[in-house]
C-alpha positions as CSV (number, residue, x, y, z in Angstrom):
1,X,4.1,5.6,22.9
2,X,7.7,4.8,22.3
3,X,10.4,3.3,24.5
4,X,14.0,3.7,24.6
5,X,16.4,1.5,23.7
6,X,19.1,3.0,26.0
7,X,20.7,4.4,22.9
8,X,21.1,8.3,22.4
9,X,20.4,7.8,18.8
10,X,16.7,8.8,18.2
11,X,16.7,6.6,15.1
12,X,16.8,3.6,17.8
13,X,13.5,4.6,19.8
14,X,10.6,2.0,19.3
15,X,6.5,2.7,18.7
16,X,4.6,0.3,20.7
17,X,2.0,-1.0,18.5
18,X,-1.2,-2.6,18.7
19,X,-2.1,-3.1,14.4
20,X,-5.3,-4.7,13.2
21,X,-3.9,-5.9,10.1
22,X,-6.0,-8.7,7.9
23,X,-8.4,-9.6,10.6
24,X,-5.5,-10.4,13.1
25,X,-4.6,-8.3,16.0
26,X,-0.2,-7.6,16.0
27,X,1.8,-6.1,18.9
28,X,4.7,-4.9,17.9
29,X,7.6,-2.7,18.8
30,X,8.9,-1.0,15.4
31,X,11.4,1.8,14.9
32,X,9.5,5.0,15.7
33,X,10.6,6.3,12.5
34,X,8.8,3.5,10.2
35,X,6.0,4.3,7.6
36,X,3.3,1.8,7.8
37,X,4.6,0.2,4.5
38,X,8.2,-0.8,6.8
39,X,6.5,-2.4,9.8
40,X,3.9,-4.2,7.3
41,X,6.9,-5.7,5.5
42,X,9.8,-5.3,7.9
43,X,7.6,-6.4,11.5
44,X,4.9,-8.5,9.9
45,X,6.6,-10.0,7.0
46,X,3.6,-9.1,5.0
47,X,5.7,-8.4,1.6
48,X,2.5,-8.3,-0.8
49,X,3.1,-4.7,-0.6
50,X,5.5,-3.0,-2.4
51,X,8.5,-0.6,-1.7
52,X,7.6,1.9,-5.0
53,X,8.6,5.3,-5.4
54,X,8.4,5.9,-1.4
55,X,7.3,9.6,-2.5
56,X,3.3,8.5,-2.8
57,X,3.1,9.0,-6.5
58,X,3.0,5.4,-7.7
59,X,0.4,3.5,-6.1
60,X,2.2,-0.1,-5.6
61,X,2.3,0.1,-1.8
62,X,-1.3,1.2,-1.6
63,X,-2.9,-1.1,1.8
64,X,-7.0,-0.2,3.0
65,X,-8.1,1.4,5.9
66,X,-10.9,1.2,7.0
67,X,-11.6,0.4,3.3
68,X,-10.1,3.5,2.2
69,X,-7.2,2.7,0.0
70,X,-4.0,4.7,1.7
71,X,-0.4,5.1,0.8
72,X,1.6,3.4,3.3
73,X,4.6,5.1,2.0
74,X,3.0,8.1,3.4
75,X,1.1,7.2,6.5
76,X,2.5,6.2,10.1
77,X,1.4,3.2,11.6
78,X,0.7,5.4,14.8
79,X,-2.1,6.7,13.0
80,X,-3.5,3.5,12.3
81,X,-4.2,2.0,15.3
82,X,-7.6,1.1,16.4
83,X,-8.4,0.8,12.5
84,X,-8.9,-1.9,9.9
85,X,-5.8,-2.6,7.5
86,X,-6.0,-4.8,4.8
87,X,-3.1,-5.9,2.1
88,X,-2.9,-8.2,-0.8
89,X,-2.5,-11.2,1.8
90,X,-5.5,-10.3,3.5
91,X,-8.0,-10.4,0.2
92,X,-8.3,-14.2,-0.5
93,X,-10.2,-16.2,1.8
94,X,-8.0,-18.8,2.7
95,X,-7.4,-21.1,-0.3
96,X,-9.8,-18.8,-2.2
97,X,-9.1,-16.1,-4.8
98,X,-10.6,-12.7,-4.2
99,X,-12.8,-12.1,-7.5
100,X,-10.4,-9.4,-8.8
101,X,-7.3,-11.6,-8.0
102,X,-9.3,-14.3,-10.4
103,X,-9.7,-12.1,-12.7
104,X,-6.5,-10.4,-12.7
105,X,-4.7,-14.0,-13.6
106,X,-7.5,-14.9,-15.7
107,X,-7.5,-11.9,-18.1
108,X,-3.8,-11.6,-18.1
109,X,-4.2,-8.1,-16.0
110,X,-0.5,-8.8,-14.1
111,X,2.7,-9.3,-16.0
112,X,5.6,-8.2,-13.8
113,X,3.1,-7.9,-10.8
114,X,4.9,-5.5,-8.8
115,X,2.1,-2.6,-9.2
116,X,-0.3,-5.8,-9.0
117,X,-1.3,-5.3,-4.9
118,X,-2.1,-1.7,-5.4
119,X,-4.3,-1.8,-8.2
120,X,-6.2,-5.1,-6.5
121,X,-6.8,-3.4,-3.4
122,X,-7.8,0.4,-4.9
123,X,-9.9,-1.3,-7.3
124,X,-11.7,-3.2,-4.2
125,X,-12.4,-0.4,-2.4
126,X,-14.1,0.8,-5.8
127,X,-16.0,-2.0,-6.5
128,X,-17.1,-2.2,-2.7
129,X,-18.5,1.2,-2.8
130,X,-19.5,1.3,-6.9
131,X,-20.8,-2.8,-7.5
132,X,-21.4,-0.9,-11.1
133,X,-18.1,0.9,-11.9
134,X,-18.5,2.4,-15.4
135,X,-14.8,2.9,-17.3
136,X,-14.4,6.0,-16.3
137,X,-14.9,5.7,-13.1
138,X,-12.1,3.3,-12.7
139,X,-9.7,4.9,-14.5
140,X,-10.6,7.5,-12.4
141,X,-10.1,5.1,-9.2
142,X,-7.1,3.9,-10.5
143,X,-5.6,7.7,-11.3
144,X,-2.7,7.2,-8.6
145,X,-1.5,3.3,-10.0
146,X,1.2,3.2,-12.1
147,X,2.3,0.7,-14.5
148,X,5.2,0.1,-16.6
149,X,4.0,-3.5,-18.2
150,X,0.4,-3.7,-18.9
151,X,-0.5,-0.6,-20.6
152,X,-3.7,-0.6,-18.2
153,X,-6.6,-2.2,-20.8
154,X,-6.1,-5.4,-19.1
155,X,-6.5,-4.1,-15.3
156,X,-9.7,-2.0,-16.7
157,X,-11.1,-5.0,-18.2
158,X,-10.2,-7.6,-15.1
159,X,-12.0,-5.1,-12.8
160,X,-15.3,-5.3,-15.1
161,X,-15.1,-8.9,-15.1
162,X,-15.0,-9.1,-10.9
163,X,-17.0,-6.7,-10.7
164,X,-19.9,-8.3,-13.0
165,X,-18.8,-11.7,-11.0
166,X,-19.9,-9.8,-8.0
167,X,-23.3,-8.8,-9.5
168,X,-24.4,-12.0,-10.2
169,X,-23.9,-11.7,-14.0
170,X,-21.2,-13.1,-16.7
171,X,-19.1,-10.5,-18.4
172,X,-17.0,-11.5,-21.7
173,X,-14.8,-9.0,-23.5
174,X,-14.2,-9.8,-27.2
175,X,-10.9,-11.6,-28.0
176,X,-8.4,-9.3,-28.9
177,X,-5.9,-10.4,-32.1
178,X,-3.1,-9.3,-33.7
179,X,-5.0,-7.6,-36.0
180,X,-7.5,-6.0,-34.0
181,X,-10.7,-8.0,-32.1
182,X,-12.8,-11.1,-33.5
């Protein structure tokens, strides 16, 4: 539903919207015209995720839905109401690191850490539905991520690690050296 603002400019009309964003219910009246990535950062002030490409072929604003990772470059907020969202902010449980946000820092997966959100909540949604992820499967997962810093062996390793963390059992890559691994 929108509402006017008494302008004649559409670009001025408001969505009424009732979000369930990170386990909190939002109300909010947002440009009608927002993506779902503007009223998360714009409305909620929930700047974990990232402005990108805005064209849905990077990955760094990706968000779950219903623990489906989404674009929210793409998607309308309209669309989402009634369903679970979840960004970056939402993954830690209070004071607590989210496994993969341990192991990202631990392993050295994030350098800039502008495509950091993206790949945490995509691989997530993996390793929620795959505990056992082989390589190739997140790769796979992690098709539509971009990075420009990491060169990706980091992420694929720090995604391992959680997800062995979550199994129960201890993981351990070997030390890699300037001239090759110990």
């Amino acid at each position: 539903m929108t509402e006017s603002s008494g302008s004649t400019d559409p670009r001025m009309d408001r969505a009424l919207l009732a979000l369930h964003v990170n386990g909190e219910r939002y109300e909010v009246a947002a440009p009608a015209h927002h993506t779902l990535l503007e009223v998360l950062r714009e409305e909620l002030g929930l700047t974990g995720t990232k402005h990108g490409c805005e064209l849905g072929e990077c990955g760094t604003c990706a968000v779950l839905v219903d623990g489906e990772p989404v674009l929210s470059c793409l998607l309308m907020p309209q669309d989402c109401e009634g369903l679970e969202i979840v960004t970056v902010e939402g993954m830690a449980d209070g004071p607590e690191l989210d496994p993969l946000q341990r192991a990202f820092a631990d392993n050295g997966a994030a350098q800039c850490g502008y495509c950091t959100p993206g790949f945490l909540l995509t691989a997530r949604a993996l390793i929620d539905k795959n505990p056992r992820p082989t390589r190739e499967e997140i790769k796979e997962a992690l098709s539509g991520n971009l990075c420009r810093c990491t060169g990706y062996l980091k992420i694929y390793e720090a995604i391992e690690l959680a997800a062995a963390e979550g199994r129960g059992e201890d993981a351990e890559f070997q030390r890699e050296t300037l001239y090759g691994y110990e």
